[in-house]
TIMI-2910 file (N, C-alpha, C, CB; in pm, 1 decimal, decimal comma, always signed):
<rs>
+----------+----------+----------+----------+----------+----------+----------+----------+----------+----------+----------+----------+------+
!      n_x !      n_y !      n_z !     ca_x !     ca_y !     ca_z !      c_x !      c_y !      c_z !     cb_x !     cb_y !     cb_z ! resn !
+----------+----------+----------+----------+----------+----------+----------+----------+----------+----------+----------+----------+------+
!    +84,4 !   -117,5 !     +0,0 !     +0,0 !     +0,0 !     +0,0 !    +88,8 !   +123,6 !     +0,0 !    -96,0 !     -0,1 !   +121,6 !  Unk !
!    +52,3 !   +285,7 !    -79,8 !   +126,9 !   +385,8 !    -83,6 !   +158,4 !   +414,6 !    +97,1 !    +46,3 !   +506,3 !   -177,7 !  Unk !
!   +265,7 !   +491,4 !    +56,0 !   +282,9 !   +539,3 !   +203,2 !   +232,5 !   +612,1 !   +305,4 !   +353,9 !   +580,7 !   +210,2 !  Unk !
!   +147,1 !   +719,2 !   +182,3 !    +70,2 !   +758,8 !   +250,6 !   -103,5 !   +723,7 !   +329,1 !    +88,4 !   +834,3 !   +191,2 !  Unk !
!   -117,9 !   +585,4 !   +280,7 !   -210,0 !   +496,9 !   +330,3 !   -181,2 !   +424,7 !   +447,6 !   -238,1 !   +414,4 !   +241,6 !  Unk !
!    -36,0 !   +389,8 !   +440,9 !    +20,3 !   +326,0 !   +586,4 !    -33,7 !   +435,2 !   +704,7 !   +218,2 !   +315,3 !   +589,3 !  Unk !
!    +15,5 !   +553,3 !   +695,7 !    +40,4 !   +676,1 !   +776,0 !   -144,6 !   +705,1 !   +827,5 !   +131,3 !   +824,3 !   +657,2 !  Unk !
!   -216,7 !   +711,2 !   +722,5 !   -361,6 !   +730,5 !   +741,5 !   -402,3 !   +655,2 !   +841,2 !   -441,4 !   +702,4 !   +630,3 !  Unk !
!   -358,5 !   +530,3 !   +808,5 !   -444,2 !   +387,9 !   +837,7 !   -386,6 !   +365,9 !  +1017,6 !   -378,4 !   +219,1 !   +698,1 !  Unk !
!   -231,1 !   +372,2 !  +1029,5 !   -162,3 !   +366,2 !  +1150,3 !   -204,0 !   +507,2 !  +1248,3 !     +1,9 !   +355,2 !  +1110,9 !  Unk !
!   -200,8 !   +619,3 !  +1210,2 !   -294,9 !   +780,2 !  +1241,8 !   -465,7 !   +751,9 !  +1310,6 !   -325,7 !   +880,6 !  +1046,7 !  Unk !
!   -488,0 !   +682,6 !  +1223,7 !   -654,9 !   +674,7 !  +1242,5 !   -644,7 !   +513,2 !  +1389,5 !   -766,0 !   +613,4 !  +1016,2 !  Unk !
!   -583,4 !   +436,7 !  +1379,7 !   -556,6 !   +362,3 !  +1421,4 !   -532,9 !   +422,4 !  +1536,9 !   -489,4 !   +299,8 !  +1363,0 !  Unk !
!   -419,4 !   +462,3 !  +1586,3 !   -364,0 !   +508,0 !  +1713,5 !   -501,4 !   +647,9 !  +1800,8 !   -177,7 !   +588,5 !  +1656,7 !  Unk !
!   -509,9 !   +708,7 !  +1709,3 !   -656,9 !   +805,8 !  +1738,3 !   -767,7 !   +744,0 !  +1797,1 !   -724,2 !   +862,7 !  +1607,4 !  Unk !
!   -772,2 !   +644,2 !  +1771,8 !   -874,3 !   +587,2 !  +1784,3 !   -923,0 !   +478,4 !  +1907,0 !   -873,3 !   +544,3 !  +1676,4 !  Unk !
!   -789,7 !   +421,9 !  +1921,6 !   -712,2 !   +297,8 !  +2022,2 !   -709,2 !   +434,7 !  +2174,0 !   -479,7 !   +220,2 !  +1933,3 !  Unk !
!   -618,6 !   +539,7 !  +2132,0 !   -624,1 !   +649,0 !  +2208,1 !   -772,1 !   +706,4 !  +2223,2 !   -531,4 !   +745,2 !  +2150,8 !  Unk !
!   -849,9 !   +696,0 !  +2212,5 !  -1016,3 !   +724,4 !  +2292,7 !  -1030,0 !   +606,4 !  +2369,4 !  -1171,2 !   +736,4 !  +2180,2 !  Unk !
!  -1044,7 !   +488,3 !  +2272,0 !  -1069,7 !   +372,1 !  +2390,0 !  -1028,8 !   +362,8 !  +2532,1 !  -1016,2 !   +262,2 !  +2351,1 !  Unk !
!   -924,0 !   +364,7 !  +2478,0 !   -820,5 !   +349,0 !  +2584,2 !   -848,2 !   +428,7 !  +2686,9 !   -687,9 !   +376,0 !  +2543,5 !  Unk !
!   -821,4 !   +507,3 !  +2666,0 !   -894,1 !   +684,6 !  +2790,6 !  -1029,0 !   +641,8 !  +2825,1 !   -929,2 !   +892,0 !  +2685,2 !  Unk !
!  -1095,6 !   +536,7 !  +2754,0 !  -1249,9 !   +526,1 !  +2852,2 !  -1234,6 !   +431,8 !  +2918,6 !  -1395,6 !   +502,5 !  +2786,4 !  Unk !
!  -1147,0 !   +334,0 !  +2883,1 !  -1186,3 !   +213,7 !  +2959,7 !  -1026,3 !   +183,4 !  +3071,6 !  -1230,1 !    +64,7 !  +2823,5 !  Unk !
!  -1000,0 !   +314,3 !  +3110,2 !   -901,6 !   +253,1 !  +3133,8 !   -865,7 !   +453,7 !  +3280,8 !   -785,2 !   +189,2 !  +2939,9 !  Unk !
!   -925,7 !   +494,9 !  +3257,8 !   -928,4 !   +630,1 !  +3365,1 !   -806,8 !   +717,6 !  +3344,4 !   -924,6 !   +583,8 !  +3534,5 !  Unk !
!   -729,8 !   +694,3 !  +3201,7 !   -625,2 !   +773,0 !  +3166,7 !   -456,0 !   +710,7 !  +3227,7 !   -672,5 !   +923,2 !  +3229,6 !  Unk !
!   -461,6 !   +535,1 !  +3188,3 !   -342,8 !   +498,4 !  +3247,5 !   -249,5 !   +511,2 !  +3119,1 !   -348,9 !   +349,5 !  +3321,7 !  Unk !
!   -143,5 !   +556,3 !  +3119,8 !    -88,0 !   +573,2 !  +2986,8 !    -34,4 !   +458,8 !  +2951,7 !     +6,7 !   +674,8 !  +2972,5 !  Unk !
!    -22,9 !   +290,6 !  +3016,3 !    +33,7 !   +220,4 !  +2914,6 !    -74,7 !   +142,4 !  +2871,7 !   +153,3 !   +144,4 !  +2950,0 !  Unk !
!   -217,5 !   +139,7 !  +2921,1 !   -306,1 !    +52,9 !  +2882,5 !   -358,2 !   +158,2 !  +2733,3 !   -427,4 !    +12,0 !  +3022,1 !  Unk !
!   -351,7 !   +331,3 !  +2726,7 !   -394,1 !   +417,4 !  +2600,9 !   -301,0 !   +373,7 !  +2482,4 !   -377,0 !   +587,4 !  +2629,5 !  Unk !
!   -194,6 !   +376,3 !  +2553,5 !    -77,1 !   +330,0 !  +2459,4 !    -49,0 !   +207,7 !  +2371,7 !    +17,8 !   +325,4 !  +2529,5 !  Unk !
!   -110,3 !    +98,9 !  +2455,9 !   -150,6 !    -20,7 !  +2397,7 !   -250,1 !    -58,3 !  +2291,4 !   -181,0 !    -77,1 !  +2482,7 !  Unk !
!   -335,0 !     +9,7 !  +2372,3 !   -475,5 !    +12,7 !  +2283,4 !   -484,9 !    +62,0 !  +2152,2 !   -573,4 !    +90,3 !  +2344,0 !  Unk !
!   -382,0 !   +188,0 !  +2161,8 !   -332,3 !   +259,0 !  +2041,8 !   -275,9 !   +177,4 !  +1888,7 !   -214,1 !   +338,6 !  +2103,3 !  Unk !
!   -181,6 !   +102,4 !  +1990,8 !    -95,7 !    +41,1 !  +1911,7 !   -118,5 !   -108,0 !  +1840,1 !     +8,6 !    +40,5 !  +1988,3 !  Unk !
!   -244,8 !   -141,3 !  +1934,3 !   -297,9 !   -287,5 !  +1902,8 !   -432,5 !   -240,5 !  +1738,2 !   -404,2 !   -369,7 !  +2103,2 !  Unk !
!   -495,1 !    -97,7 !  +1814,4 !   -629,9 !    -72,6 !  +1690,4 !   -542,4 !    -59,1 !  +1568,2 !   -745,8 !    +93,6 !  +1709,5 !  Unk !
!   -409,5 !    +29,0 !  +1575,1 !   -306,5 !    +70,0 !  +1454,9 !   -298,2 !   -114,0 !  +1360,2 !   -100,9 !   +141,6 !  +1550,4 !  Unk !
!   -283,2 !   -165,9 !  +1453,6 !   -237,5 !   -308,1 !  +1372,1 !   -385,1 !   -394,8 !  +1304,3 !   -146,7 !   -430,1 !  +1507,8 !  Unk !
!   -458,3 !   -369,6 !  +1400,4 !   -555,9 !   -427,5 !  +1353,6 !   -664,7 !   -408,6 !  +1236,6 !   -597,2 !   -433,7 !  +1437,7 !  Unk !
!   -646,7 !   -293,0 !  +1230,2 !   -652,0 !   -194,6 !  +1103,8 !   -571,8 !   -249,7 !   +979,9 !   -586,8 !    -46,0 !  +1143,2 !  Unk !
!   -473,0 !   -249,9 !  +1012,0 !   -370,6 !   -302,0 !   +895,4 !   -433,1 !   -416,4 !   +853,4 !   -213,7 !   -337,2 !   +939,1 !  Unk !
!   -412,8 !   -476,7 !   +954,7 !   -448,7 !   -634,5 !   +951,8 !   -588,5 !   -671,0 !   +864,9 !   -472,7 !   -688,6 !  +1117,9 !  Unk !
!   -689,8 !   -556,4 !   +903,0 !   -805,0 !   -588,3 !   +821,6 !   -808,2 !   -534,0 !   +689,0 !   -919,0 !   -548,3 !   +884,0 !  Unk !
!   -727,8 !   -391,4 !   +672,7 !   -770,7 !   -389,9 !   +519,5 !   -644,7 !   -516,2 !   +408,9 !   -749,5 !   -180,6 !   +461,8 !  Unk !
!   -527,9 !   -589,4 !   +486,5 !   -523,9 !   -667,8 !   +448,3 !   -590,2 !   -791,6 !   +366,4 !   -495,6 !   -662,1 !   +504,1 !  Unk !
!   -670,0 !   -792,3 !   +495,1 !   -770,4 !   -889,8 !   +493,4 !   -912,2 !   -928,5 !   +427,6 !   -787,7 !   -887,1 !   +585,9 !  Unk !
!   -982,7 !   -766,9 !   +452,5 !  -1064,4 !   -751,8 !   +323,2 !  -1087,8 !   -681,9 !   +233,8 !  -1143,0 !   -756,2 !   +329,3 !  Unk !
!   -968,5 !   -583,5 !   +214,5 !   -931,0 !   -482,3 !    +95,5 !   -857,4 !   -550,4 !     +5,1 !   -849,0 !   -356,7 !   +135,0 !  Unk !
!   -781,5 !   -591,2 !     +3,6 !   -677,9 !   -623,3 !    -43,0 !   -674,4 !   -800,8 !    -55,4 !   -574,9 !   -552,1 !    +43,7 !  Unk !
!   -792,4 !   -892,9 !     +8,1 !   -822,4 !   -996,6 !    +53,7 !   -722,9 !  -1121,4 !     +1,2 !   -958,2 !  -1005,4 !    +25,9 !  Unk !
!   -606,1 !  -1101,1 !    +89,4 !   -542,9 !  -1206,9 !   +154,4 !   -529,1 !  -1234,0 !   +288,9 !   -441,6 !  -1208,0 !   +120,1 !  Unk !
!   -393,6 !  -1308,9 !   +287,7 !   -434,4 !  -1426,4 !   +425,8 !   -329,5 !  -1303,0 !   +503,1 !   -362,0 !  -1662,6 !   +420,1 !  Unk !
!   -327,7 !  -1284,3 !   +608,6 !   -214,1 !  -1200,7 !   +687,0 !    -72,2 !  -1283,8 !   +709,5 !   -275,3 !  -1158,2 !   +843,6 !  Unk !
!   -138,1 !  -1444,1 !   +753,4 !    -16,5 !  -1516,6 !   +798,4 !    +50,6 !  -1604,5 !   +668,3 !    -61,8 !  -1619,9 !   +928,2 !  Unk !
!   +110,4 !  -1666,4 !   +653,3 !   +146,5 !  -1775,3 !   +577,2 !   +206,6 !  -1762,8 !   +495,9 !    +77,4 !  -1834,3 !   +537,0 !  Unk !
!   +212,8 !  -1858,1 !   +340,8 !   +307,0 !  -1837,1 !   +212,1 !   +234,4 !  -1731,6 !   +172,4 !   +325,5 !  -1958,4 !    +93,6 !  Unk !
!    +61,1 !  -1733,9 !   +149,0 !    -29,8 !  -1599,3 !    +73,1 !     +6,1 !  -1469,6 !   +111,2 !   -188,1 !  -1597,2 !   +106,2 !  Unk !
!    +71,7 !  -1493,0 !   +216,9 !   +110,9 !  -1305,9 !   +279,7 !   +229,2 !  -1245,5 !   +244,9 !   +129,3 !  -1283,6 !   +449,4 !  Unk !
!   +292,6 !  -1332,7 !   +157,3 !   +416,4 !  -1279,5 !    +81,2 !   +413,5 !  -1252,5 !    -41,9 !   +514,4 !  -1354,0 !    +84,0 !  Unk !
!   +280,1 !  -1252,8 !    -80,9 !   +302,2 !  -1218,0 !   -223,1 !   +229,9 !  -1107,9 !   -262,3 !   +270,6 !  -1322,6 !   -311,5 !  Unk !
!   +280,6 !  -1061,6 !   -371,5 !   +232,4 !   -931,4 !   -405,4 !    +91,1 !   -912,5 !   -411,5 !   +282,3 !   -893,9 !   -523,2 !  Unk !
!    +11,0 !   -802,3 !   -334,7 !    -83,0 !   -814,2 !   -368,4 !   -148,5 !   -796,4 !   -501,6 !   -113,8 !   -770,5 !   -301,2 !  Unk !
!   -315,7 !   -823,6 !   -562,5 !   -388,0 !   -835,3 !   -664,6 !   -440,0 !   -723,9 !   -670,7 !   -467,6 !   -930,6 !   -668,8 !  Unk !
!   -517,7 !   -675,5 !   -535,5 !   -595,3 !   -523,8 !   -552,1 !   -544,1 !   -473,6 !   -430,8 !   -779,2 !   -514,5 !   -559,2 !  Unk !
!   -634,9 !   -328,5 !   -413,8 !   -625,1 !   -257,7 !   -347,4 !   -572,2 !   -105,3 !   -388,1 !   -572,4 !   -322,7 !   -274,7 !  Unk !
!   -583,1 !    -28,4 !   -278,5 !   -509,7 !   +167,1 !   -323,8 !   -357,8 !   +126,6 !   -372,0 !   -484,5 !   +319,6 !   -133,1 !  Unk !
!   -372,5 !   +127,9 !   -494,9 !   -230,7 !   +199,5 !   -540,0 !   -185,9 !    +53,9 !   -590,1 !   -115,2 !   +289,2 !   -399,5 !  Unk !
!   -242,6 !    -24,1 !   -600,2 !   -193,2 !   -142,7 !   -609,6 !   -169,6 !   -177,6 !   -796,0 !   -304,9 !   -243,7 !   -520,5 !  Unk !
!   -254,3 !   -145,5 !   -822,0 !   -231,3 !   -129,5 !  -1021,1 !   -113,7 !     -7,5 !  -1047,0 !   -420,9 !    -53,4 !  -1125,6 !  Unk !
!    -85,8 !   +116,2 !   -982,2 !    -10,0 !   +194,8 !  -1016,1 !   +142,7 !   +100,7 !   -997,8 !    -39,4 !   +328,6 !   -933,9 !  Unk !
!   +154,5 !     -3,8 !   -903,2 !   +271,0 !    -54,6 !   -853,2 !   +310,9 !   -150,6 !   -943,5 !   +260,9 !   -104,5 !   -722,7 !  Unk !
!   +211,8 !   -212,3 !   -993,6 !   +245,1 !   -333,0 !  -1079,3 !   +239,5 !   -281,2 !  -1192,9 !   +161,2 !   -454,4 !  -1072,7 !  Unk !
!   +210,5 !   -183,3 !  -1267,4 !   +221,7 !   -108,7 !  -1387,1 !   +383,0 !    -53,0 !  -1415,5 !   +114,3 !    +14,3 !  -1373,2 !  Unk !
!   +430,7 !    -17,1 !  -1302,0 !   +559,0 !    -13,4 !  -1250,4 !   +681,5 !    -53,3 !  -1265,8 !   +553,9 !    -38,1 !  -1180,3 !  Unk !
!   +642,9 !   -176,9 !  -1212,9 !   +736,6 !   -302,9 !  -1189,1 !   +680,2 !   -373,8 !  -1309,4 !   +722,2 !   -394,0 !  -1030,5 !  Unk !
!   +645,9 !   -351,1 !  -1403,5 !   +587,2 !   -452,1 !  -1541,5 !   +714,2 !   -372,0 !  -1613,0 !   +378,8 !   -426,3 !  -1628,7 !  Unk !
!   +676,8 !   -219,3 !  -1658,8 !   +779,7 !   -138,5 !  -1721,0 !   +902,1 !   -138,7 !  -1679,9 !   +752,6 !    -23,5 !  -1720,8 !  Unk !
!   +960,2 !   -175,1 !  -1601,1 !  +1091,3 !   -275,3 !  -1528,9 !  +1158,9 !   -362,8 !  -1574,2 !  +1066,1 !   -347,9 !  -1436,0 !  Unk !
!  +1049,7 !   -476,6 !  -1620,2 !  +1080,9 !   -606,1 !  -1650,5 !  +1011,6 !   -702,9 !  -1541,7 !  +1235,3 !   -619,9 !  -1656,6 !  Unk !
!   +978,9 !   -646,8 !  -1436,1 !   +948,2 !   -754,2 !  -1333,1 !   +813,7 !   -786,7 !  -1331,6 !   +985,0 !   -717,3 !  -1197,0 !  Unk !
!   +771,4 !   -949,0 !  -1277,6 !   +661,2 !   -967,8 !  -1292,4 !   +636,1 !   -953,2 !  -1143,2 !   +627,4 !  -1084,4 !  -1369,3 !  Unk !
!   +548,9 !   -877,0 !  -1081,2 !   +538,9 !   -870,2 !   -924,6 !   +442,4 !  -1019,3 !   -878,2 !   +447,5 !   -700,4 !   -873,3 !  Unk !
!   +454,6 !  -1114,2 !   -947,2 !   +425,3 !  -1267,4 !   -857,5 !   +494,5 !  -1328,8 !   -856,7 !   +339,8 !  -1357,5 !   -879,3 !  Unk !
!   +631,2 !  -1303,5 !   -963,9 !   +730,6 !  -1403,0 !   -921,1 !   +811,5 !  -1340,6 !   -855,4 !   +797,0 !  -1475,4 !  -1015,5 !  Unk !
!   +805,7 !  -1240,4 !   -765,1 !   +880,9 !  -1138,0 !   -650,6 !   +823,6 !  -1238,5 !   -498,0 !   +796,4 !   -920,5 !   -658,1 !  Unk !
!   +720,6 !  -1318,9 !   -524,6 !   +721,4 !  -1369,0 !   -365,4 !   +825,6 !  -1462,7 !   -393,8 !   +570,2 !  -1443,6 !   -289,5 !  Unk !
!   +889,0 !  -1500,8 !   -269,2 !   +981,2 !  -1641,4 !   -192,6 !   +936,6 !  -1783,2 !   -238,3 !   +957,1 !  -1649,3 !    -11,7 !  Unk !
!   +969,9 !  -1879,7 !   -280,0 !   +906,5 !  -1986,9 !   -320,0 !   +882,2 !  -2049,9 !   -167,8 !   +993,3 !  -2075,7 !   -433,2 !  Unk !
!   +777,6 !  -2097,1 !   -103,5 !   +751,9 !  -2178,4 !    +16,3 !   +815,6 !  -2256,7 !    +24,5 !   +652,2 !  -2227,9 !    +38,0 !  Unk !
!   +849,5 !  -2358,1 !    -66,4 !   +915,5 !  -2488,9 !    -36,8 !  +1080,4 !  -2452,1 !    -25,7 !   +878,7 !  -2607,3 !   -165,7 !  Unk !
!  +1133,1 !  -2315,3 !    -44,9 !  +1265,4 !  -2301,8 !     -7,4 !  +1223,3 !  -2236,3 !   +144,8 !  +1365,7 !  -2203,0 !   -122,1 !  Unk !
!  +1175,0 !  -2144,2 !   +201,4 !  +1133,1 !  -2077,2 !   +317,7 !  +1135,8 !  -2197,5 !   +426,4 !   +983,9 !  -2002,5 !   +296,8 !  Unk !
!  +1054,8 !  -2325,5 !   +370,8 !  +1043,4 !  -2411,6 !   +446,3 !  +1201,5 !  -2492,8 !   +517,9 !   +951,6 !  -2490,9 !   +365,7 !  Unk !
!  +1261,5 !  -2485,1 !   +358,7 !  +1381,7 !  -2556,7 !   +389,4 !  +1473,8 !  -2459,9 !   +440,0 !  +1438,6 !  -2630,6 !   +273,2 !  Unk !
!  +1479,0 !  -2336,8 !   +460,9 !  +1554,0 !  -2279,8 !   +508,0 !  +1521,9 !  -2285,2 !   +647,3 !  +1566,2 !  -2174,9 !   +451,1 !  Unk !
!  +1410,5 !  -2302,7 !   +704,4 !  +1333,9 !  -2291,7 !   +854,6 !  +1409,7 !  -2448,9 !   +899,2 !  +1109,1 !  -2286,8 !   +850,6 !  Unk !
!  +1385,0 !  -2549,3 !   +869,2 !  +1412,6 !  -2650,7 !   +866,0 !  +1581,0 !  -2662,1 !   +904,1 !  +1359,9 !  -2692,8 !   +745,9 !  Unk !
!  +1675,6 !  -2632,7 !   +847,4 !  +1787,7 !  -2605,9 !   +836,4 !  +1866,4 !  -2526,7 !   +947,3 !  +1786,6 !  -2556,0 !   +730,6 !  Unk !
!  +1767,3 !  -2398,0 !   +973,0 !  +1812,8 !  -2344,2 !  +1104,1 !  +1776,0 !  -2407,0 !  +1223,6 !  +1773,1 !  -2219,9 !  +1119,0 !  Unk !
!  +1665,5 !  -2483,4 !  +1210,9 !  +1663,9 !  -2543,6 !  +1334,5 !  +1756,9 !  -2683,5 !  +1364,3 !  +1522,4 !  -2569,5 !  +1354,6 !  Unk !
!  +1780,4 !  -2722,7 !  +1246,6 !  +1878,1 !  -2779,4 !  +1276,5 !  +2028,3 !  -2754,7 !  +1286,8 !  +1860,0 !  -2845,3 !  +1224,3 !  Unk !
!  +2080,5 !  -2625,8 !  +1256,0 !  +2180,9 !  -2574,3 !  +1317,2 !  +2161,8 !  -2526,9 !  +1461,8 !  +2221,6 !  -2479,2 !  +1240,4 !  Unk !
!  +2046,6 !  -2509,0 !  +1493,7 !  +2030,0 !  -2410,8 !  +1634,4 !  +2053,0 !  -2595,6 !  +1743,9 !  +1794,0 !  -2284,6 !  +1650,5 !  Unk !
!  +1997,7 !  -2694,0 !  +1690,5 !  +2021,3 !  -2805,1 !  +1773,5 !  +2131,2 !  -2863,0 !  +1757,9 !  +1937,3 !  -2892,1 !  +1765,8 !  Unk !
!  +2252,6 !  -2864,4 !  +1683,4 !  +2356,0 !  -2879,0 !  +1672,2 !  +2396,0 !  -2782,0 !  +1725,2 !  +2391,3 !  -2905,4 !  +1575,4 !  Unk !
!  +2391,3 !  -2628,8 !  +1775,8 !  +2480,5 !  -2546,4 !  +1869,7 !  +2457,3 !  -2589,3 !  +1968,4 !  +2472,9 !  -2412,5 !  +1880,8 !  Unk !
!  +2315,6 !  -2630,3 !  +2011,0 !  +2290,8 !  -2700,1 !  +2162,9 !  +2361,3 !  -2827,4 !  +2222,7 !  +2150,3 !  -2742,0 !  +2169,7 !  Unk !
!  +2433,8 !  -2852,7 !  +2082,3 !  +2511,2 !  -2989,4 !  +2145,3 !  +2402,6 !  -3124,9 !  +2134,5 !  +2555,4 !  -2958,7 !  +2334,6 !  Unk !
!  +2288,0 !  -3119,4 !  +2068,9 !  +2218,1 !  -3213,8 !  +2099,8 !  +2234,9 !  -3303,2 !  +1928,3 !  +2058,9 !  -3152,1 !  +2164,3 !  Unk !
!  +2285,4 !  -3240,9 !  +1856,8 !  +2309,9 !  -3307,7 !  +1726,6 !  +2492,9 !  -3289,9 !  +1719,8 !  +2208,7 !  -3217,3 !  +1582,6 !  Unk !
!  +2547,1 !  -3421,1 !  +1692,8 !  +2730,8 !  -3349,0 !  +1622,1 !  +2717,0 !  -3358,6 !  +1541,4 !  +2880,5 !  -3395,0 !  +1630,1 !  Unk !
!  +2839,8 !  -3356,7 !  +1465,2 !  +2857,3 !  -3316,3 !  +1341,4 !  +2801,2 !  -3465,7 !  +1218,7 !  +3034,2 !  -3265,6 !  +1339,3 !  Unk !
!  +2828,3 !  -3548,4 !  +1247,7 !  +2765,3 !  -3649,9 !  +1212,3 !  +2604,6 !  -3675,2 !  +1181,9 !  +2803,7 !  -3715,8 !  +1294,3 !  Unk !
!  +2547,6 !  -3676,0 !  +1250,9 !  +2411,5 !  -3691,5 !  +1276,0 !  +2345,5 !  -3516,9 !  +1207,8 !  +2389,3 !  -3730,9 !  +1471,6 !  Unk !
!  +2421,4 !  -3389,3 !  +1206,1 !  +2368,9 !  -3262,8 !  +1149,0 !  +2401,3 !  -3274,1 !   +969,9 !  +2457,5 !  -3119,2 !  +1233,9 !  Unk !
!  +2500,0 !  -3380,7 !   +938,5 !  +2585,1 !  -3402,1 !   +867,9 !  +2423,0 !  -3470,7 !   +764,1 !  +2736,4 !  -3495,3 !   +938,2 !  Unk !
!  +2392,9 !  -3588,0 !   +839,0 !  +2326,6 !  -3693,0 !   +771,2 !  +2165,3 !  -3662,2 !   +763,8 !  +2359,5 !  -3830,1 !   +847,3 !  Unk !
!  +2115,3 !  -3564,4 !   +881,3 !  +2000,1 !  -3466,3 !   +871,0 !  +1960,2 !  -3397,2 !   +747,3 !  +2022,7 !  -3367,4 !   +955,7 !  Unk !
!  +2124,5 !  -3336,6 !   +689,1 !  +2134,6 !  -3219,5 !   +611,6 !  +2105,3 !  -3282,6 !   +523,1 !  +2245,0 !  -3137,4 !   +599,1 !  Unk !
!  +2163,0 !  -3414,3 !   +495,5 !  +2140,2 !  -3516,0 !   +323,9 !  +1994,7 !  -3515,7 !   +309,7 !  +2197,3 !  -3717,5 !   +320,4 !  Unk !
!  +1918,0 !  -3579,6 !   +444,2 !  +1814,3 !  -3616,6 !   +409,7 !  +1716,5 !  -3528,7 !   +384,7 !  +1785,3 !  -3689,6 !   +477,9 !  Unk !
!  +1722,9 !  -3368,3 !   +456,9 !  +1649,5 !  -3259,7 !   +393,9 !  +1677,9 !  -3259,2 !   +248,0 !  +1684,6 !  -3125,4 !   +455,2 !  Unk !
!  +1808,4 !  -3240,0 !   +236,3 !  +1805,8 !  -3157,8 !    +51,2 !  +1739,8 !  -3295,2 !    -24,2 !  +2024,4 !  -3106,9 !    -46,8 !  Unk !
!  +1758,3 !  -3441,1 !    +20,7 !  +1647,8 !  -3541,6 !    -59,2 !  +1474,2 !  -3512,7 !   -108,4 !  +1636,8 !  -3663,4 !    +42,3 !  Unk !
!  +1441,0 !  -3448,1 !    +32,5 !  +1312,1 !  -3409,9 !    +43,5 !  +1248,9 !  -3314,5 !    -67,6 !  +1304,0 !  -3352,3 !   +167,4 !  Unk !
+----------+----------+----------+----------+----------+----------+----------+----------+----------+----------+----------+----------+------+
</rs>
């Protein structure tokens, strides 16, 4: 989304979180502050969700969006570029193997895998 939609959307968000907050709360500044900062996201989160209607979490949340403000000016853009903005998301099945991979380095720093056994892990991921 343009930048200046972030700014609107996070503005209106915090404004807004900031009333709540002040009613339900007798003017404590970290519960206004919260509230602020939770409506700011949730906002996001929804015109994500049904402006723009994808998933927030997962592989779908990495890819370029289809619609929304400003969203044809961007891909009109990046077309006159050369780039196709869907093959700009991450392929999942590498994300996966990269997740995969660190956790198995993070259990080999723990000492709970050596080099052997991180060795023969590693074969059997890149098989997969």
């Amino acid at each position: 989304m343009p930048i200046w939609l972030t700014i609107a959307i996070g503005l209106t968000g915090s404004i807004t979180g900031a009333v709540v907050g002040k009613a339900i709360s007798n003017d404590n500044g970290y519960v206004i502050s919260f509230t602020s900062f939770g409506v700011a996201i949730a906002l996001v989160a929804a015109y994500r969700r049904f402006v723009q209607q994808r998933p927030i979490f997962g592989p779908g949340a990495v890819a370029f969006p289809q619609r929304g403000i400003g969203v044809g000016q961007q891909r009109e853009r990046l077309q006159k570029l050369g780039l196709d903005p869907d093959a700009l998301r991450p392929d999942p099945a590498k994300l996966e193997h990269a997740r995969l991979d660190a956790m198995l380095q993070e259990l080999h720093r723990a000492g709970l895998l050596d080099d052997e056994e991180l060795a023969a892990k590693r074969a059997a991921l890149d098989e997969r």
